[in-house]
C-alpha positions in Angstrom: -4.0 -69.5 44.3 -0.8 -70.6 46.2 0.5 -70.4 42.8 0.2 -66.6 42.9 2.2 -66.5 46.1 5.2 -68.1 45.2 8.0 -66.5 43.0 6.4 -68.8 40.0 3.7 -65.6 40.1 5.4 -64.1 37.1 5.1 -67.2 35.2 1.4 -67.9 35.6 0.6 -66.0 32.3 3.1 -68.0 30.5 0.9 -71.4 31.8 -2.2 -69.7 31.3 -1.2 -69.4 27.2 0.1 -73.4 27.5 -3.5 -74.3 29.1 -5.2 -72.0 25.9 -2.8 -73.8 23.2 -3.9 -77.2 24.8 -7.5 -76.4 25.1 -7.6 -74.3 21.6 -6.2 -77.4 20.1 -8.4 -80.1 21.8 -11.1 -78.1 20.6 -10.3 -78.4 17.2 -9.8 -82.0 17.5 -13.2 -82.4 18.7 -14.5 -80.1 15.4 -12.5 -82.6 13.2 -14.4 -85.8 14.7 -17.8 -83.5 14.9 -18.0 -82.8 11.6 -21.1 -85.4 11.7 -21.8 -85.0 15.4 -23.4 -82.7 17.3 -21.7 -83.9 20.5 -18.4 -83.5 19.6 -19.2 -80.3 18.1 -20.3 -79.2 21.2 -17.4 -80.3 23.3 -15.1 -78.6 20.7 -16.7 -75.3 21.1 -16.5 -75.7 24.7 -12.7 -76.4 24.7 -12.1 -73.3 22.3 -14.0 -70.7 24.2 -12.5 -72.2 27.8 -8.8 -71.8 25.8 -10.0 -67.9 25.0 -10.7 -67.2 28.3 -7.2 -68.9 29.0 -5.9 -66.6 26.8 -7.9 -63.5 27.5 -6.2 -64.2 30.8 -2.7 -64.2 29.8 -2.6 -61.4 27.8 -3.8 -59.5 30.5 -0.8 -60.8 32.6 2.1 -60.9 30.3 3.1 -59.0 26.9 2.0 -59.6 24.3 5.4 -60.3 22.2 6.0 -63.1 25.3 2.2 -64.7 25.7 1.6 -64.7 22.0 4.4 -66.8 20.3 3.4 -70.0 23.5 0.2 -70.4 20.9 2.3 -72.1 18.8 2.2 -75.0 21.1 -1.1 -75.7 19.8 0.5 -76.6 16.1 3.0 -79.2 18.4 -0.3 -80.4 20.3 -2.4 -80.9 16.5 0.5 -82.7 15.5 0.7 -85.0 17.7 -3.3 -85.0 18.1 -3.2 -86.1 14.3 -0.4 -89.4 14.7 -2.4 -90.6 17.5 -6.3 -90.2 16.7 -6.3 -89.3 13.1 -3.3 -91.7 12.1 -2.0 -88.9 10.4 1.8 -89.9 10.2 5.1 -87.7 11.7 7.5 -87.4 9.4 10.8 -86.0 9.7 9.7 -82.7 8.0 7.0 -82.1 10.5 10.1 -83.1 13.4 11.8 -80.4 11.8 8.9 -77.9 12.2 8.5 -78.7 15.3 11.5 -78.1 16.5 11.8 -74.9 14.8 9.0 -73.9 16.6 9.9 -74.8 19.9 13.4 -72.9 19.2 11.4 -69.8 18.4 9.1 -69.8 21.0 11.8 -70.8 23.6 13.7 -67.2 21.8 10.8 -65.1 21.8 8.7 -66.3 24.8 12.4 -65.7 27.1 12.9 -62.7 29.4 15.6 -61.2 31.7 
């Protein structure tokens, strides 16, 4: 809470979102190694519906057209989710995406 006290208060949606696209992609993470455990299955459902209520959260702090476009973090966090547990390799293309990304978010996600 002594984060809602300090000037960072209008900010706290915007983290909220981050903590969803972290959790959201964990979660699917999980589903990829659970497709033949119940476990991890488990775990991934638990990491998606915590990232909703993250979510649920933040929308009902920030607009929409701000808190929205920070999901795309989740496509950074898979990516990099996939090089080092799935040995899914990062190619320049996917640098490129993710750049892209971050330069839109950074656009949209900005306010005076």
């Amino acid at each position: 809470m002594e984060l809602l006290k300090t000037g960072n208060s209008r900010h706290i949606g915007k983290w909220f979102m981050v903590v969803s696209a972290f959790l959201t992609a964990t979660g699917q993470l999980f589903w990829k190694w659970g497709h033949s455990d119940i476990l991890y299955m488990a775990i991934g459902f638990v990491c998606y519906g915590l990232g909703a209520i993250f979510m649920i959260k933040s929308l009902a702090l920030v607009k929409l057209s701000v808190a929205y476009p920070l999901m795309c973090i989740s496509y950074i966090v898979a990516l990099i989710y996939g090089d080092m547990f799935l040995g899914e390799p990062i190619t320049l293309k996917k640098m490129a995406a993710v750049v892209l990304l971050g330069i839109g978010v950074t656009l949209t996600s900005y306010e005076k």
